[in-house]
C-alpha atoms as one frame of an Amber mdcrd trajectory, in Angstrom:
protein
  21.694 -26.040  -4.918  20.382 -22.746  -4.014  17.107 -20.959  -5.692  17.475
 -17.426  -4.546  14.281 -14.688  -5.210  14.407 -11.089  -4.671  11.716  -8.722
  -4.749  12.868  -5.535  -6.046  10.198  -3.563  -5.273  11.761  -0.859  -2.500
  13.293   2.115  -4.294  12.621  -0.043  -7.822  16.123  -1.439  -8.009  17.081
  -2.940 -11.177  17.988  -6.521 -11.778  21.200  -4.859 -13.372  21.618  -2.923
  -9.932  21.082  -5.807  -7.674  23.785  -7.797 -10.280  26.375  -5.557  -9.539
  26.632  -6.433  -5.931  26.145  -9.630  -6.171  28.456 -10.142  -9.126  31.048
  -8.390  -7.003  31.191 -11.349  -4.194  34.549 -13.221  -4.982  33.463 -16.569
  -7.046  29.680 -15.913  -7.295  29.923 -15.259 -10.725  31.026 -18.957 -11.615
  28.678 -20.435  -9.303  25.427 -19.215 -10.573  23.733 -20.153 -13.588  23.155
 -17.861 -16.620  19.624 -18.660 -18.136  20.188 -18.038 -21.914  16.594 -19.628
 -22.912  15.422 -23.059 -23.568  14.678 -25.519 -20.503  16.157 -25.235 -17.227
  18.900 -27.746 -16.261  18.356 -30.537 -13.527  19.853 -30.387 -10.529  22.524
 -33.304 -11.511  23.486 -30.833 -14.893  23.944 -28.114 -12.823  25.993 -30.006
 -10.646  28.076 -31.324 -12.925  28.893 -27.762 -14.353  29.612 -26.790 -10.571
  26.422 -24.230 -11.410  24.525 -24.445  -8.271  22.806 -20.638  -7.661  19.573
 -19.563  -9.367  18.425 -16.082  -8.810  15.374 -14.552  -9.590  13.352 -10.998
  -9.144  10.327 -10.190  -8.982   8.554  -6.995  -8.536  11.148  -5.057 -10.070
  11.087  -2.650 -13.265  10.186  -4.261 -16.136  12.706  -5.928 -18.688  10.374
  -6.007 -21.276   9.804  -2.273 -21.425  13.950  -2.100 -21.286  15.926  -4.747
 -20.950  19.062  -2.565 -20.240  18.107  -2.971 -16.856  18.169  -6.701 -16.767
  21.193  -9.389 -16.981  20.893 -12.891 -17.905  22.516 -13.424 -14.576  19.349
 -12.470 -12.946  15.553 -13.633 -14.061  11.914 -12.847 -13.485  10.385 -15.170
 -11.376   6.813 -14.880 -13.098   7.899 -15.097 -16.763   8.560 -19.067 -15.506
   6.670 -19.623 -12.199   3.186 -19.590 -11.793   2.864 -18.693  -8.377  -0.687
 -19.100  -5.896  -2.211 -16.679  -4.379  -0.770 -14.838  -1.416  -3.606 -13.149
   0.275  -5.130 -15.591   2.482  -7.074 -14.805   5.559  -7.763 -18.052   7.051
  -6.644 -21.162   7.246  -9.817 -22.100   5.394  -8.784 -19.761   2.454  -5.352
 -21.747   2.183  -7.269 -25.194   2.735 -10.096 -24.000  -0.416  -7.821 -25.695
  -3.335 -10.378 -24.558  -6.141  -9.413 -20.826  -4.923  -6.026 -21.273  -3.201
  -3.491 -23.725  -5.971  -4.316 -21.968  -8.906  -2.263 -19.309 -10.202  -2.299
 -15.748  -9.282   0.899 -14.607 -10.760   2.579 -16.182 -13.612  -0.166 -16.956
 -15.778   1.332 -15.737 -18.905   4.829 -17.326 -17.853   5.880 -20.550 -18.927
   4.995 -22.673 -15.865   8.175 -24.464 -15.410   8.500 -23.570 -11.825   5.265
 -23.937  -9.449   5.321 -22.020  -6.459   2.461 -22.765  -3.244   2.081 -20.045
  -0.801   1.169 -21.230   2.511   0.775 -18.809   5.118  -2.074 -16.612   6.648
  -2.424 -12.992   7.055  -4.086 -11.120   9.521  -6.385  -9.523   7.524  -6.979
  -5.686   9.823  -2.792  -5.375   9.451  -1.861  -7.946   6.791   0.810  -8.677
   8.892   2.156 -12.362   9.037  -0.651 -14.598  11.580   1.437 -16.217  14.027
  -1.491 -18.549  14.547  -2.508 -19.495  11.378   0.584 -20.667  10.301   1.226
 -23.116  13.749  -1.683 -24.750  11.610  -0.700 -24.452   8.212   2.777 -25.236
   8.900   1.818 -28.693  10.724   2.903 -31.876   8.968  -0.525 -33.415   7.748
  -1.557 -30.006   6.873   1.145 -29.064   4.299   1.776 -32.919   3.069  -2.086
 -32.457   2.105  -1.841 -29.288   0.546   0.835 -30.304  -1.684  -0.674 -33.107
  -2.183  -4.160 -31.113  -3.112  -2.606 -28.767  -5.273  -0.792 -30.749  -7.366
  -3.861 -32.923  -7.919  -5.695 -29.926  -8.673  -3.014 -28.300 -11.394  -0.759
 -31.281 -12.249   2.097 -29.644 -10.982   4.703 -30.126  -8.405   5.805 -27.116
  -6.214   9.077 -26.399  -6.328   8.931 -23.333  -4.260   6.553 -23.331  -0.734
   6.361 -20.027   0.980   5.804 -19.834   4.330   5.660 -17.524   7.052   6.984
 -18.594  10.816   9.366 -21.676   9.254  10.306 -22.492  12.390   6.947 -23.318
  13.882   5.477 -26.743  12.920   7.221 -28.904  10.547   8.073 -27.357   7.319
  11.786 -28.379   6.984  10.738 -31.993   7.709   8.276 -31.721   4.952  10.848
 -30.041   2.768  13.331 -32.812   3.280  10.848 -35.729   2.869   9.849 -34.415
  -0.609  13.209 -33.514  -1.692  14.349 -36.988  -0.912  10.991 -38.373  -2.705
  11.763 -36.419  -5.556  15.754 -37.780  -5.865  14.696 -41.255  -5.474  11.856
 -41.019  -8.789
């Protein structure tokens, strides 16, 4: 299963734009799942209907306003994910749960996704900190945090963002919660 999110926000693509080169990579099409309303499927019913791509936008031109630049192919990420904050500072900002696991964006959205972002910015550049994240990214660190903000909004993440996956142990983490998660 894939989750895929684009932001659109360069040039101010459409979701119909992006759709059209996508939609032209031979067998795509059948692969990815076309949200028509209503709950999202589980993994094992997508699966089963060989669906296994979900792609989202965000940051893009707005639907609502007119949705001849959307597809069904192709969703807004914040009209079902309530996503955290993203401009963090410090690793104290990320490890201040009252501040840092609520949601930022997605508030008016459904909340059926929740998505945790867990990086730091250097704040002078807000360009990706190196050194924050061979903190945040450390086992005990993110096991807590997802821990923490799921206590704090009742939700589990199904998205973490990260910056620098390859330091510390954020694809451990990733694969001891998925299998958590396929054994409840």
């Amino acid at each position: 299963m894939l989750v895929v999110n684009f932001e659109l926000s360069l040039n101010n693509p459409t979701a119909a734009e992006l759709w059209d080169v996508i939609g032209a990579v031979n067998g795509i099409n059948s692969k990815t799942y076309d949200y028509q309303g209503g709950t999202w499927p589980t993994m094992k019913q997508m699966q089963n209907t060989n669906k296994q791509l979900i792609i989202f936008e965000h940051s893009g031109p707005s639907c609502t306003d007119n949705p001849t630049l959307c597809v069904s192919n192709i969703q807004t990420f914040h009209d079902f994910t309530l996503e955290t904050k993203y401009a963090f500072n410090s690793v104290a900002e990320v490890e201040d749960e009252n501040n840092s696991c609520v949601g930022d964006r997605g508030t008016a959205g459904t909340e059926d996704f929740y998505s945790i972002n867990n990086f730091v910015a250097n704040s002078l550049l807000t360009t990706p900190s190196m050194e924050g994240s061979e903190v945040v990214n450390e086992k005990s660190f993110l096991k807590d945090r997802l821990a923490g903000c799921e206590a704090k909004t009742g939700l589990k993440a199904n998205f973490v963002n990260v910056d620098f996956w390859h330091l510390g142990d954020v694809i451990e983490v990733t694969q001891e919660e998925n299998k958590l998660r396929a054994n409840a």
